[in-house]
N, C-alpha and C positions, 0 to 999 in steps of 0.2 A: 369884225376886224377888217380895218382898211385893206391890209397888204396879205399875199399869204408871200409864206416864206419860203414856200419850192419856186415861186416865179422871182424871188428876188435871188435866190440861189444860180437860178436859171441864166437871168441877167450879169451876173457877176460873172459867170463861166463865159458866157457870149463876149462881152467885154471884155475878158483876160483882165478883169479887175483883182486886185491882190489882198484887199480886206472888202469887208462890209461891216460898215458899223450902224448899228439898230440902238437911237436914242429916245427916250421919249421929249414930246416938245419939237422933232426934227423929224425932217422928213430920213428915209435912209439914205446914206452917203456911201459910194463906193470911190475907192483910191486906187483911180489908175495911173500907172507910170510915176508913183509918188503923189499926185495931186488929190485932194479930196473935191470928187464930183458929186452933189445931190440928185437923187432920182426925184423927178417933179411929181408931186404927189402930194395928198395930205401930209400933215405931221404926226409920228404916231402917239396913241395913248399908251396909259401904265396898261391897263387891258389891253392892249396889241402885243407889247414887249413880253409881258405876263404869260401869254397865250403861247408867243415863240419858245421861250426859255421853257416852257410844263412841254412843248411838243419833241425838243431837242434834247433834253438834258437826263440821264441817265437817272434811277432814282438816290443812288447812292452821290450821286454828286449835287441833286437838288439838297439835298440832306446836309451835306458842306454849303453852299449858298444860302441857305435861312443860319445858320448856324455860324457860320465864320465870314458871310457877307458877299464872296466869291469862289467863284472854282472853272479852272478850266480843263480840257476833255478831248478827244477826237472824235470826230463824226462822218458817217462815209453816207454823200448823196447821191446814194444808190450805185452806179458803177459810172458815174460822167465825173467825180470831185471826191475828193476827201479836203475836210478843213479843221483847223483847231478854233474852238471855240474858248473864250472866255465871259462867264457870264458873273454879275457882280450889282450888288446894289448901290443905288445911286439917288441924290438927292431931284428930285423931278421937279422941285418949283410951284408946286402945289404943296397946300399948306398941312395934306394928312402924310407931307415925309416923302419914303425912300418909294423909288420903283428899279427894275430892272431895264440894266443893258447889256447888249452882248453884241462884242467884235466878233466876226469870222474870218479868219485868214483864207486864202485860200492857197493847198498845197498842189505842188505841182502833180499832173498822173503820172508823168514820166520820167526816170531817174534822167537827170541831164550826165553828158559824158563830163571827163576832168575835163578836157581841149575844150567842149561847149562853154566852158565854166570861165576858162582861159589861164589855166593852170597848168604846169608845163610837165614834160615827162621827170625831169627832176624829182616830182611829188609822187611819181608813180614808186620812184627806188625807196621813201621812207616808208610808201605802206605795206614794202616787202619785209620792213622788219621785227627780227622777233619778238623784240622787249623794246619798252619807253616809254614815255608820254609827247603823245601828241596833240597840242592844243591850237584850236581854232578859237578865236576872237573874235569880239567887234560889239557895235551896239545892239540894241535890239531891235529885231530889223531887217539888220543887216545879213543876212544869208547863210548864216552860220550851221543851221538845222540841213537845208540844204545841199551843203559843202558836202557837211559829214556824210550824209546819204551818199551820196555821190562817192565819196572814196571807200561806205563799207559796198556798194556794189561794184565796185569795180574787183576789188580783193574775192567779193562772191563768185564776180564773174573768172575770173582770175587763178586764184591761190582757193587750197583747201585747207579751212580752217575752221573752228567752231566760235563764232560769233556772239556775245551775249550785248545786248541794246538794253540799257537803265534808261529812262524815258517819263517824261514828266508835262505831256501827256506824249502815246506814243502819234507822230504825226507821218512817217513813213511806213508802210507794211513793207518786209522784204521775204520772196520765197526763196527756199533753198535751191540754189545752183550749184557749185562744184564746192560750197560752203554749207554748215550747218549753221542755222541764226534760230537763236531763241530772243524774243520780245520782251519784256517786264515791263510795266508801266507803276509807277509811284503810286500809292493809295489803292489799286486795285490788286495786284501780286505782291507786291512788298511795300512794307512801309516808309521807308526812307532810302534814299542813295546811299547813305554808308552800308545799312543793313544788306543792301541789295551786293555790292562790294565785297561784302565778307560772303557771302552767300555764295555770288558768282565762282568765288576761288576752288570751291567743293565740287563745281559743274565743268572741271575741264576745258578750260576756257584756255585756245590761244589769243583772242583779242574783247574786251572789253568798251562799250560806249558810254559814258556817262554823259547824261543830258545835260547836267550844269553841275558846277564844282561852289555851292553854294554855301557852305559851312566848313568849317574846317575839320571835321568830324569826316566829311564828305572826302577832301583835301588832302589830309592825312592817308587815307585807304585809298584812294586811287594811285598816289606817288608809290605808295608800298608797292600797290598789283604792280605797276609798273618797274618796280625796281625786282621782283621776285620771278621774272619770267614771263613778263605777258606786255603784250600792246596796248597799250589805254590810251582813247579817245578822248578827250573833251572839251568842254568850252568854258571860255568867261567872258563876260559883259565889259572887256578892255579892249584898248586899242593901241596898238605896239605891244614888241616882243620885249623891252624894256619895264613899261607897266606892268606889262602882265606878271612878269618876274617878281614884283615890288608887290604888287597885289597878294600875289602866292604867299610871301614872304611876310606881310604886313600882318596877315591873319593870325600866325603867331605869335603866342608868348613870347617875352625878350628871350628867356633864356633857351628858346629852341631854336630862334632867329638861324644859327650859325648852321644848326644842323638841320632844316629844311631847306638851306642853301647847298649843301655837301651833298644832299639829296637829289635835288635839281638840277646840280652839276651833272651829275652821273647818267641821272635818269631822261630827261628832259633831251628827248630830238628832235621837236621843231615846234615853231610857234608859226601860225596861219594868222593874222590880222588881217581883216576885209572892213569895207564899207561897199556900200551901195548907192550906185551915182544915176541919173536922167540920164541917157541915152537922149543925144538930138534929136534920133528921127523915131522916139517913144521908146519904154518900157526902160530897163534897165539894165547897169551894166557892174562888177565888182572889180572893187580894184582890192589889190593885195599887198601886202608887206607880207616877206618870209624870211622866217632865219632858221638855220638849221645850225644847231648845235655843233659846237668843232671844238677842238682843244682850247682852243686859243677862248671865244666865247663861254666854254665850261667855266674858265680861269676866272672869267671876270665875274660869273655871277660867283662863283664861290667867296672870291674876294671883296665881293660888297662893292661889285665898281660899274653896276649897270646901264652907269650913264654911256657908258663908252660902244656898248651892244651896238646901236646904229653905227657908229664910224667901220664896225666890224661888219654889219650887214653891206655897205657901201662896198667894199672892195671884195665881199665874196658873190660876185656874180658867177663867177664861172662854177661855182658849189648849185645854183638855184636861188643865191639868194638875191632880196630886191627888198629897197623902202619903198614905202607907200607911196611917197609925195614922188619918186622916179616912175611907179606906172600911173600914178593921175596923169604925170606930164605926157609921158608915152600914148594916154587917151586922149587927151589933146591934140597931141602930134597926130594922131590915126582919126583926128576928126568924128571921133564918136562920142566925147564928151564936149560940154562949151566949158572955156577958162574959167568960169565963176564956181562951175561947176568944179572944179579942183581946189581953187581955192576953200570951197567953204570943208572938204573931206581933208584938206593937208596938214599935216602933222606941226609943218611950219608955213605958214597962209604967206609970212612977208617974203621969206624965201620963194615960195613959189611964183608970189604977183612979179619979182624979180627975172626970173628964168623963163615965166610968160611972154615978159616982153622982149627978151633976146632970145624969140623964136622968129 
């Protein structure tokens, strides 16, 4: 094997590079600050990639990877990284078919604070609450995994409560502080996020994480926990608190349409939407849209009038709340992002190339 894969693990942490991706045909590439860099080197073979994947990969999850083509997993390089892995077959360009590849992210060691994050005390007063849902947004990517870590340790740090983390794979460890946190990870403790959901509710659970709200099976049992007395976390692969709404809603049968709206009225206290922008002077920065649930925004989602959410986020600043494309601009204005760099995350691109230039 050209490469071993503790010195390109090695490389990656020295760099504060945020993936590694291992292709065969390619040399490895790491992506720092966004950009994908190649480490000069040969290019690897199916025998390299083959060799990484049998040294990293758990046996029950090689077992999913011959069998369903893919699987990903967390892996801890020794006490300097932990990263999630996704390892999957792939067409190599040689004519005997597939070989394998495998991304590794790399997670952060250290829970960043909310302030580090740049999220305001505002967000401190919804994770004091008892019942809801709280969803965090955006692409994939985008920081979302992150976020959440960051508000269930603060709450650890914080408040005492009994924590349960659904997790698919788990990619943060957290020890118990003035909080109780139990772990679950998808495939290896429960079989599915609903399953794990009803499970949860029997564990005396004041707050709940769900890794992704991926089915509506999934969907449905988190909106309940939330509506039955308990805090639930989660996330979806949207961006604004209007989508995401539409999203929730769209997974629906017509004729439940009404009443997973009456739902999300009630239940539903905040939506987090981020992206993830180039920082000038390197790495990265998030900008946020938040809207926090109020009567007035209950109203509209019940009544099917979602478009109007943003005009509602606009004028609740003094609640915490903010669109998106108002802190792109604000990154701009503070010189930590370039304009282009706004434009290509804003929700509305000509609006903002507008507002750009009467800066």
């Amino acid at each position: 094997m050209n490469y071993l894969l503790n010195d390109l693990l090695e490389l990656v942490i020295s760099e504060k590079a945020s993936d590694l991706h291992l292709h065969v045909d390619q040399a490895p590439v790491l992506r720092i600050s966004g950009s994908m860099l190649p480490v000069e080197g040969p290019l690897l073979t199916p025998e390299d990639t083959a060799a990484m994947v049998k040294e990293i990969t758990p046996p029950h999850h090689l077992k999913r990877l011959e069998e369903q083509g893919g699987c990903d997993f967390g892996f801890s390089f020794g006490n300097k990284a932990r990263f999630r892995v996704s390892c999957f077959k792939a067409r190599s360009g040689e004519a005997d078919g597939n070989a394998y590849g495998i991304v590794l992210r790399q997670i952060p060691h250290d829970m960043f604070s909310l302030e580090k994050l740049g999220l305001s005390d505002k967000v401190k007063s919804l994770l004091m609450r008892q019942r809801g849902l709280i969803l965090v947004t955006g692409p994939t990517g985008s920081g979302k995994t992150t976020t959440l870590a960051s508000m269930l340790n603060w709450i650890n740090e914080n408040e005492e409560r009994h924590i349960i983390t659904i997790e698919d794979p788990i990619e943060y460890f957290h020890d118990h502080k003035r909080s109780v946190i139990t772990q679950r990870e998808i495939g290896r403790d429960v079989p599915s996020f609903s399953d794990a959901i009803r499970s949860a509710l029997r564990q005396d659970p004041d707050i709940i994480l769900v890794g992704e709200m991926r089915d509506l099976e999934t969907i449905t049992a988190a909106v309940s926990a939330a509506e039955t007395g308990h805090l639930v976390f989660a996330t979806l692969h949207t961006t604004g608190a209007a989508r995401t709404v539409d999203r929730i809603v769209d997974a629906f049968p017509a004729d439940t349409k009404e009443q997973i709206r009456m739902q999300l009225a009630s239940s539903l206290v905040a939506v987090i939407s981020q992206v993830l922008c180039r920082r000038k002077d390197g790495g990265r920065v998030a900008g946020y849209e938040i809207m926090i649930n109020t009567d007035s925004t209950s109203a509209l989602i019940r009544d099917n009038k979602t478009y109007r959410i943003a005009s509602e986020i606009q004028t609740g600043g003094a609640l915490g709340m903010r669109t998106l494309d108002s802190h792109l601009l604000s990154l701009v204005e503070e010189g930590i992002i370039e304009p282009a760099e706004a434009v290509t995350y804003a929700q509305e691109p000509d609006e903002m190339r507008q507002n750009l230039r009467n800066l």
